[in-house]
C-alpha positions as CSV (number, residue, x, y, z in Angstrom):
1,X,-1.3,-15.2,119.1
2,X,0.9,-12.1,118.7
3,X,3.8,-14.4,117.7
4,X,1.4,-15.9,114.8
5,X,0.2,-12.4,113.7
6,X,3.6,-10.8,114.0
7,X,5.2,-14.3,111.9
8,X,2.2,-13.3,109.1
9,X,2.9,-9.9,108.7
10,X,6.4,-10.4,108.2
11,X,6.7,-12.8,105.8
12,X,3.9,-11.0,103.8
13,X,6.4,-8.3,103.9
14,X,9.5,-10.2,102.7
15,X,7.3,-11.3,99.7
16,X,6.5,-8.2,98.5
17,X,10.1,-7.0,98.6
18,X,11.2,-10.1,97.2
19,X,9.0,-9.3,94.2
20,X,9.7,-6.2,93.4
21,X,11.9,-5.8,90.3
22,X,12.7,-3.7,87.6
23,X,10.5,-4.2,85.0
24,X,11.9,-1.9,82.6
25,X,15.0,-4.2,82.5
26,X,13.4,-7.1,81.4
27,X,12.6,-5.3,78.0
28,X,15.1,-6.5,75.4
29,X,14.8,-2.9,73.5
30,X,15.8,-5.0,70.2
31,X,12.2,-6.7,70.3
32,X,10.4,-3.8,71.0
33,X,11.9,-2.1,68.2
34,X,10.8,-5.1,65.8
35,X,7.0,-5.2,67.5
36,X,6.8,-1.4,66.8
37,X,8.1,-1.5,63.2
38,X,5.4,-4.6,62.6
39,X,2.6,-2.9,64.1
40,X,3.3,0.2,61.9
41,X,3.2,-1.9,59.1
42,X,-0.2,-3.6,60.1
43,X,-1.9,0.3,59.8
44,X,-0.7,0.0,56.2
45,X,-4.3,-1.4,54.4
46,X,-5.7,-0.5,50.8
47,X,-8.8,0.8,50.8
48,X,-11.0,0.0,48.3
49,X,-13.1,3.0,47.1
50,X,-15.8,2.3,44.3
51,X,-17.2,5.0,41.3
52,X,-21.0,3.5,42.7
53,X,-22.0,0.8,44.9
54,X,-25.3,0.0,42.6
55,X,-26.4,0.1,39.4
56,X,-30.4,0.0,37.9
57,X,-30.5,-1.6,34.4
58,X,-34.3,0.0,34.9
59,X,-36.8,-1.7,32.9
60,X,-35.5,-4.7,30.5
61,X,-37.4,-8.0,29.0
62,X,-36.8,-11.2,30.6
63,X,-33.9,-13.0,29.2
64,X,-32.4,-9.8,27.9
65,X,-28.4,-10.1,29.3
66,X,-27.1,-7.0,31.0
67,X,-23.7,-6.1,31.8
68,X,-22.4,-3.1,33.8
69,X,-18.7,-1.9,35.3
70,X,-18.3,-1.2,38.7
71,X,-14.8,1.0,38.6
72,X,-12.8,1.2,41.7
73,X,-9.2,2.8,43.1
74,X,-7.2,1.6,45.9
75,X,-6.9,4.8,48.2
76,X,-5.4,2.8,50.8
77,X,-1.5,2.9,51.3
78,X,-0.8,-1.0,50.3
79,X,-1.7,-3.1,47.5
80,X,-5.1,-4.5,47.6
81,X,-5.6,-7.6,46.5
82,X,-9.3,-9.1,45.1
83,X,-9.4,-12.6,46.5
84,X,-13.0,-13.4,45.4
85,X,-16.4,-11.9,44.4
86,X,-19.5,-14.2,44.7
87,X,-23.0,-12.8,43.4
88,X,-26.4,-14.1,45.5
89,X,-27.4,-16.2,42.6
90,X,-26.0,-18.1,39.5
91,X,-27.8,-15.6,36.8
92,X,-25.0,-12.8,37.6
93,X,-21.9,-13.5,36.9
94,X,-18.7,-11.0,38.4
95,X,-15.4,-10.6,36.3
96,X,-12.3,-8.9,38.2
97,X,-8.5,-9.3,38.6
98,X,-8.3,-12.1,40.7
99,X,-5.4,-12.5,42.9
100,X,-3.6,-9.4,41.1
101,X,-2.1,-6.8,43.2
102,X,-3.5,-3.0,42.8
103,X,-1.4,-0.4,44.1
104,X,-2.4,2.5,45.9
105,X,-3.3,4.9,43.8
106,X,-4.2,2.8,40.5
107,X,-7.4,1.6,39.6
108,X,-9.3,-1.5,38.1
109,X,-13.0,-2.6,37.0
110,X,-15.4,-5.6,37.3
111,X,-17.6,-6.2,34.7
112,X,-21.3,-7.8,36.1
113,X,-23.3,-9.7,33.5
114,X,-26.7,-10.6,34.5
115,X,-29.0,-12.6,32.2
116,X,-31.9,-10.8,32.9
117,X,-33.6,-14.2,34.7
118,X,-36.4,-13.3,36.9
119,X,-39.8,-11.2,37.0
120,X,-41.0,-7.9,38.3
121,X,-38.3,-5.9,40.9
122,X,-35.3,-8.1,41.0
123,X,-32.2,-6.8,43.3
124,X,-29.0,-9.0,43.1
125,X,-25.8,-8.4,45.2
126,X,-22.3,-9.1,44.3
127,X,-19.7,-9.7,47.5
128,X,-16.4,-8.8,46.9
129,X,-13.7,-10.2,49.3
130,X,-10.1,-8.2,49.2
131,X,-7.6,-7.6,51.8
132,X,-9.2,-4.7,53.1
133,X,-9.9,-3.7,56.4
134,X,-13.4,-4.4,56.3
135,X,-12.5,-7.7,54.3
136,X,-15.8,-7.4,51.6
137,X,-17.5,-5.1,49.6
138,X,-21.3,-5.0,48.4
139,X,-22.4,-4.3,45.1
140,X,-26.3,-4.2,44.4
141,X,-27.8,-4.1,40.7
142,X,-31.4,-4.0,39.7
143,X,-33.6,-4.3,36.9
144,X,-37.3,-4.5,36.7
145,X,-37.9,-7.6,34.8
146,X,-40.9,-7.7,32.4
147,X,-42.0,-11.1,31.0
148,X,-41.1,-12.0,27.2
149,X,-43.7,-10.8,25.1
150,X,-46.2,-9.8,27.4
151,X,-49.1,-9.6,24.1
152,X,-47.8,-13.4,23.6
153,X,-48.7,-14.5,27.4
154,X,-52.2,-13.1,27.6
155,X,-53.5,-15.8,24.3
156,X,-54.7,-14.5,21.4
157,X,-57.0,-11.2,21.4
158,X,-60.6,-11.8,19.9
């Protein structure tokens, strides 16, 4: 039974030895270099930093279009890139530079145009996807939507 325990423990030694190397050598220096430069590069990411994140049209008349800028820099240290911006609902209708690079440091607008469709408090939010870090913005506008002629909807007065 010694012999058995004695076998054990020595080939469990000779396996450990056997596996110790040099890790450090195995590190083509070349590569690492590379991975470093491209992981620098990935901290490089625009920011996209808006003038205001919502805007209140405040009381309008149903059917009454709207239309409002949302202004924005890049403050980020690459170009930013607008892929897409998608409102909540067909009555709002985003324009941007689409697929145009912005560098850091310059600026751009969207125009919103909003048909003024709905009644009461209406909220609408625009998404906008870029190449940020986060990936989208949200824009919100509002409007408190009376109905067309109010007078005209309550009949006749007698």
């Amino acid at each position: 039974m010694k012999k058995v325990f004695l076998s054990l423990a020595i080939a469990s030694v000779m396996v450990m030895v056997s596996c110790k190397e040099d890790a450090s050598s195995k590190v083509n220096s070349d590569k690492a270099e590379v991975a470093a430069q491209r992981d620098e590069a990935g901290k490089n990411l625009p920011v996209m930093s808006f003038d205001k994140q919502e805007h209140d049209f405040g009381t309008i008349e149903m059917g009454t279009p709207q239309e409002t800028t949302f202004t924005f820099t890049n403050t980020g240290n690459a170009p930013l890139i607008i892929t897409d911006a998608k409102s909540s609902c067909g009555c709002t209708v985003p324009e941007y530079p689409k697929n145009t690079p912005i560098a850091p440091g310059e600026s751009g607008s969207m125009l919103v145009k909003f048909n003024g469709s709905g009644m009461n408090q209406v909220t609408k939010t625009i998404t906008v996807t870029a190449n940020t870090a986060q990936g989208s913005e949200i824009l919100r506008i509002k409007a408190f939507v009376n109905p067309k002629n109010a007078n005209a909807a309550q009949g006749p007065i007698k």
